[in-house]
PDB file with SEQRES, HELIX, SHEET and CRYST1 records, atoms N, CA, C and O in Angstrom:
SEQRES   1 A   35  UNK UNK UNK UNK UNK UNK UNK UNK UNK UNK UNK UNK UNK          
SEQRES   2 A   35  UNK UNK UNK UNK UNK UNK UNK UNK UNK UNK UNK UNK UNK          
SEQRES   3 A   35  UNK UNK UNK UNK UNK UNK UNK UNK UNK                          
HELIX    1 AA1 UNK A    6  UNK A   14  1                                   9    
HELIX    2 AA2 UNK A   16  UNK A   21  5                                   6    
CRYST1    1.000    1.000    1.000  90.00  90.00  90.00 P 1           1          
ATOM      1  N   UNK A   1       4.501  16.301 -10.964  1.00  0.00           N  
ATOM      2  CA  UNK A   1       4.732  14.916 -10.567  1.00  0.00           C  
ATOM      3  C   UNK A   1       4.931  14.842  -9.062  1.00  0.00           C  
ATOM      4  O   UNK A   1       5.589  15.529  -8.280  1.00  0.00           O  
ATOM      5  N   UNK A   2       4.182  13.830  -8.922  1.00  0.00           N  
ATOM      6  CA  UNK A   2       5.202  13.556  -6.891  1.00  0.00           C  
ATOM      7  C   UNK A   2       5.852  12.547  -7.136  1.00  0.00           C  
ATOM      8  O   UNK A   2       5.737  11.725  -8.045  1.00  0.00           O  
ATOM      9  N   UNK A   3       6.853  12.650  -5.934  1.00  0.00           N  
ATOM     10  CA  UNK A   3       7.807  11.562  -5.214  1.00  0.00           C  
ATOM     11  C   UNK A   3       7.265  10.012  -5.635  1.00  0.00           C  
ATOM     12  O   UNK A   3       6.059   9.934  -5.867  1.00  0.00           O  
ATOM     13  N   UNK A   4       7.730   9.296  -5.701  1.00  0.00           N  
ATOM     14  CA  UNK A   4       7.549   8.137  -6.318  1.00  0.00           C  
ATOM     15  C   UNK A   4       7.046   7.675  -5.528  1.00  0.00           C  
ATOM     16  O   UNK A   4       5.987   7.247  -5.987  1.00  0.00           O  
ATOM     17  N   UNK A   5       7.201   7.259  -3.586  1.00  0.00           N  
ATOM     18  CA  UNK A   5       6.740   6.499  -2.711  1.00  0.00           C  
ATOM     19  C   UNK A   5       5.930   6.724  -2.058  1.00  0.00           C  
ATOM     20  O   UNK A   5       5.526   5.950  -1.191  1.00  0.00           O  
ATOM     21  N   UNK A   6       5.211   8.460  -2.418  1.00  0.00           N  
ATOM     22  CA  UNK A   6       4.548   9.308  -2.068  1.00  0.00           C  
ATOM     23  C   UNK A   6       2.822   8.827  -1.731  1.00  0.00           C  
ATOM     24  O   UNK A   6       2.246   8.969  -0.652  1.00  0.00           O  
ATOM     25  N   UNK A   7       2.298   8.285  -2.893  1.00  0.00           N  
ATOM     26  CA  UNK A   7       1.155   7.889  -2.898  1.00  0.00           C  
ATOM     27  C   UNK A   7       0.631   6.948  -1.837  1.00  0.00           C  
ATOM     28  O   UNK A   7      -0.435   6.951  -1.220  1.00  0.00           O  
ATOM     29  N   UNK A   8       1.918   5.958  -1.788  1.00  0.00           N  
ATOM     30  CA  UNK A   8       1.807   4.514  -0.916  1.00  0.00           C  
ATOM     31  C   UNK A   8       1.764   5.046   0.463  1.00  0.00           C  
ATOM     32  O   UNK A   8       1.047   4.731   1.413  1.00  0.00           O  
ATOM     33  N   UNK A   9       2.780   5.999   0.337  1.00  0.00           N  
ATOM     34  CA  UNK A   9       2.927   6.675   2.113  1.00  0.00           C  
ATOM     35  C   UNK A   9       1.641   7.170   2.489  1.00  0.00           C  
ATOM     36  O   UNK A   9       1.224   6.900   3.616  1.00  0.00           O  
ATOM     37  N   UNK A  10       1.070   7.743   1.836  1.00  0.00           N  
ATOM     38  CA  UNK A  10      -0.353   8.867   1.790  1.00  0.00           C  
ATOM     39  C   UNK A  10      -1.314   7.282   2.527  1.00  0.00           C  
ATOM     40  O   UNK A  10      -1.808   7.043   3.629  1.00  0.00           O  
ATOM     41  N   UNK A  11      -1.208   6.580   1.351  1.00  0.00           N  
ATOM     42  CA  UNK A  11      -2.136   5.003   1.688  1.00  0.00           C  
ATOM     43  C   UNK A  11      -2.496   4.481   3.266  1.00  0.00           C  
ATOM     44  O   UNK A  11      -3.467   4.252   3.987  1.00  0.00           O  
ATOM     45  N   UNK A  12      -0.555   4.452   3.285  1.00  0.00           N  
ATOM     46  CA  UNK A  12      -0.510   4.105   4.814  1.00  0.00           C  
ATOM     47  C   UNK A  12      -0.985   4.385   5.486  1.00  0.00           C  
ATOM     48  O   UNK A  12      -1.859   3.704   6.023  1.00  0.00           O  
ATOM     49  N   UNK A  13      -0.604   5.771   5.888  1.00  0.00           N  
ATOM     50  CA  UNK A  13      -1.108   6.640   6.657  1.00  0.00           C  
ATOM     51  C   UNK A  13      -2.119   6.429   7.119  1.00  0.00           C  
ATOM     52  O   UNK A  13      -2.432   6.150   8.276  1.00  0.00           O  
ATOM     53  N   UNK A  14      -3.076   6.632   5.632  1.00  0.00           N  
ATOM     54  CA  UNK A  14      -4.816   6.633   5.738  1.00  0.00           C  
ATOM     55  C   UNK A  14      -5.102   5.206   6.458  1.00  0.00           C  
ATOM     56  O   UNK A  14      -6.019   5.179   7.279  1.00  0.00           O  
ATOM     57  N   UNK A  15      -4.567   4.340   6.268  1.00  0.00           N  
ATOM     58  CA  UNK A  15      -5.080   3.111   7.019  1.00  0.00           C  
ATOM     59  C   UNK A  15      -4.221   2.776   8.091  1.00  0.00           C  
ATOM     60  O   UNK A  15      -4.162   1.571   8.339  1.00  0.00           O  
ATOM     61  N   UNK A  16      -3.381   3.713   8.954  1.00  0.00           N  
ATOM     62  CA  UNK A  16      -2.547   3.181  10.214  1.00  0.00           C  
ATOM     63  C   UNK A  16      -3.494   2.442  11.224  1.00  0.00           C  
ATOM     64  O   UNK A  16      -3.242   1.317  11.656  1.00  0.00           O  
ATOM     65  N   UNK A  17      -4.495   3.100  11.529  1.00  0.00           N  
ATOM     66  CA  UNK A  17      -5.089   1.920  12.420  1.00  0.00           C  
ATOM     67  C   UNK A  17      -5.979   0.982  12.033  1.00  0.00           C  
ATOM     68  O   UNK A  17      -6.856   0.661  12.835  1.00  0.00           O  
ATOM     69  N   UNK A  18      -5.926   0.374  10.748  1.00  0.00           N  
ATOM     70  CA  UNK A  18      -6.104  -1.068  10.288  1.00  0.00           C  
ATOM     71  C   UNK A  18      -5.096  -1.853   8.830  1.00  0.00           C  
ATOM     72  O   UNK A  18      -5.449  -2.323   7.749  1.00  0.00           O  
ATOM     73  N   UNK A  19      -3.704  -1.672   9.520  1.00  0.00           N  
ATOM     74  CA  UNK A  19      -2.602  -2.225   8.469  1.00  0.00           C  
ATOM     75  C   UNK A  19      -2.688  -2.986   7.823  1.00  0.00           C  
ATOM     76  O   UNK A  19      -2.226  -3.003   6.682  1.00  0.00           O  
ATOM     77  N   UNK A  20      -3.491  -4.102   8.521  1.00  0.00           N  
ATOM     78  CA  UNK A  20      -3.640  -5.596   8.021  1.00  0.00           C  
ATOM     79  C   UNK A  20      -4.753  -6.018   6.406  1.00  0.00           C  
ATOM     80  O   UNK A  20      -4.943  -7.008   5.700  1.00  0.00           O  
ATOM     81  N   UNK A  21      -5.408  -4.087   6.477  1.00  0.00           N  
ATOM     82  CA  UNK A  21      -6.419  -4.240   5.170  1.00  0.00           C  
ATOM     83  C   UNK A  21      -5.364  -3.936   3.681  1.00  0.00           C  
ATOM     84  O   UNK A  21      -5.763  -3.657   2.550  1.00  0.00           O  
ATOM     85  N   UNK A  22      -4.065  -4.088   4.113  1.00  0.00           N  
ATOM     86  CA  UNK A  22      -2.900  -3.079   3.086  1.00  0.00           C  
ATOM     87  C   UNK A  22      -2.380  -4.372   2.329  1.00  0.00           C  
ATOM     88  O   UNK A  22      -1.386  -4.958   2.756  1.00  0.00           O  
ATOM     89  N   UNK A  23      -3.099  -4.840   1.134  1.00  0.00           N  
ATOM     90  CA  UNK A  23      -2.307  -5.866   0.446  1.00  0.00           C  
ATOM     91  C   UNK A  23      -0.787  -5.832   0.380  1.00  0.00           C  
ATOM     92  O   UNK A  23       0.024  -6.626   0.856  1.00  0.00           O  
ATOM     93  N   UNK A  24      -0.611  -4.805  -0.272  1.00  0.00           N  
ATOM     94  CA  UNK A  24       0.551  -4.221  -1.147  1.00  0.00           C  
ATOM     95  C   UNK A  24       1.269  -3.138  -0.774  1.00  0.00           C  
ATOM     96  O   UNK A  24       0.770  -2.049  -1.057  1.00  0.00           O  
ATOM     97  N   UNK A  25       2.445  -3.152  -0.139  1.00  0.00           N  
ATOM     98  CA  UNK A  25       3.271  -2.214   0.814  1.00  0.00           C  
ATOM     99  C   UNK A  25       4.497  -1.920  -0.158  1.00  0.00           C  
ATOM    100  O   UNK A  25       5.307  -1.052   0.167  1.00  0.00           O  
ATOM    101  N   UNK A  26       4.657  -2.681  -1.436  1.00  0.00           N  
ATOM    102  CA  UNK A  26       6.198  -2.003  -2.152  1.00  0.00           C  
ATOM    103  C   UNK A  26       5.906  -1.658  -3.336  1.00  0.00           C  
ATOM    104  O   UNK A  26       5.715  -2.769  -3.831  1.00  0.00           O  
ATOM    105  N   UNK A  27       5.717  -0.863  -4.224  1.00  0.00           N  
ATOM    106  CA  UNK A  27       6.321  -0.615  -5.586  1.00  0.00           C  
ATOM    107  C   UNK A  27       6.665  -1.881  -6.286  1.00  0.00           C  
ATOM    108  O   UNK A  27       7.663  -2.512  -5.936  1.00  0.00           O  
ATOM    109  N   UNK A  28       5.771  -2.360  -7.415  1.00  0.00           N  
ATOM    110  CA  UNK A  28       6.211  -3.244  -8.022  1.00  0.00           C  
ATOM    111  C   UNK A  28       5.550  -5.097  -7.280  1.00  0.00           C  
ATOM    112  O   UNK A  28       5.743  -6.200  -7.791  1.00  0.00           O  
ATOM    113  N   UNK A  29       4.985  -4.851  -6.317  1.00  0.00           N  
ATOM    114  CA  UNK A  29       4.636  -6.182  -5.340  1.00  0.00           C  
ATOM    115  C   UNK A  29       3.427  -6.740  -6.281  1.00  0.00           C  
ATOM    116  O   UNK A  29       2.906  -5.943  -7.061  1.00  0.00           O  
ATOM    117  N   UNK A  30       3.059  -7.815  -6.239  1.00  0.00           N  
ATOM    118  CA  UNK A  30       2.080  -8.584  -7.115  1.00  0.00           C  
ATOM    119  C   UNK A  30       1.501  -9.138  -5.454  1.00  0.00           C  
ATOM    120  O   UNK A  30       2.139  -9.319  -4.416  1.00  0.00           O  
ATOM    121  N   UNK A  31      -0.164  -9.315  -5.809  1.00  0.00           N  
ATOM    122  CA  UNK A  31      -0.753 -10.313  -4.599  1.00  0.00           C  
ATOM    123  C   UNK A  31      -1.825 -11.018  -5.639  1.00  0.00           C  
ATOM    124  O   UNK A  31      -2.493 -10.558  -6.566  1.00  0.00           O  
ATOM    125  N   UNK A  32      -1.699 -12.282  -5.099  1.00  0.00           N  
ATOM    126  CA  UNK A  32      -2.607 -13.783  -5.530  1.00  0.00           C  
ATOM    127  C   UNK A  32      -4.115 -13.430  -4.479  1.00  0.00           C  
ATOM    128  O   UNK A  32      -4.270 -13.274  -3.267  1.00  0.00           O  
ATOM    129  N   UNK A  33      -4.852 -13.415  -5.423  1.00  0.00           N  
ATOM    130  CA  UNK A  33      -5.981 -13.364  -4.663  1.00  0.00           C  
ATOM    131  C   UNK A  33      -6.685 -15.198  -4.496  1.00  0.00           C  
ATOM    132  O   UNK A  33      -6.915 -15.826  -5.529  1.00  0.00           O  
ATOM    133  N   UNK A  34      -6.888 -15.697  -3.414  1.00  0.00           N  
ATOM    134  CA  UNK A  34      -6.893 -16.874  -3.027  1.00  0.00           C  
ATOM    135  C   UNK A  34      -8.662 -17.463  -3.536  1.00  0.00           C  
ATOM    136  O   UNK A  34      -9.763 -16.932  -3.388  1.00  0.00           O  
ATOM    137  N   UNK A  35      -8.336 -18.454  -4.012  1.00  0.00           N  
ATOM    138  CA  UNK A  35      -9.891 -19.044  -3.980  1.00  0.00           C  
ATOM    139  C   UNK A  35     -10.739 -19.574  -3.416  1.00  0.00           C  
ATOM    140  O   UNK A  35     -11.822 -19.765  -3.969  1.00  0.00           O  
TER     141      UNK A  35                                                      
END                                                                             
């Protein structure tokens, strides 16, 4: 098993220089996709 926040961190990371493509930054967060 890994660390629980592990994956998301990995995420980050991978996209530090374009943050703004990162829906979902917490464990548990829901996003509305707009019409």
């Amino acid at each position: 098993f890994e660390p629980l926040r592990e994956p998301i961190e990995r995420f980050q990371a991978a996209l530090k220089q374009t943050p703004e493509r990162i829906a979902l930054r917490e464990i548990g967060e829901s996003f509305l996709l707009p019409l």
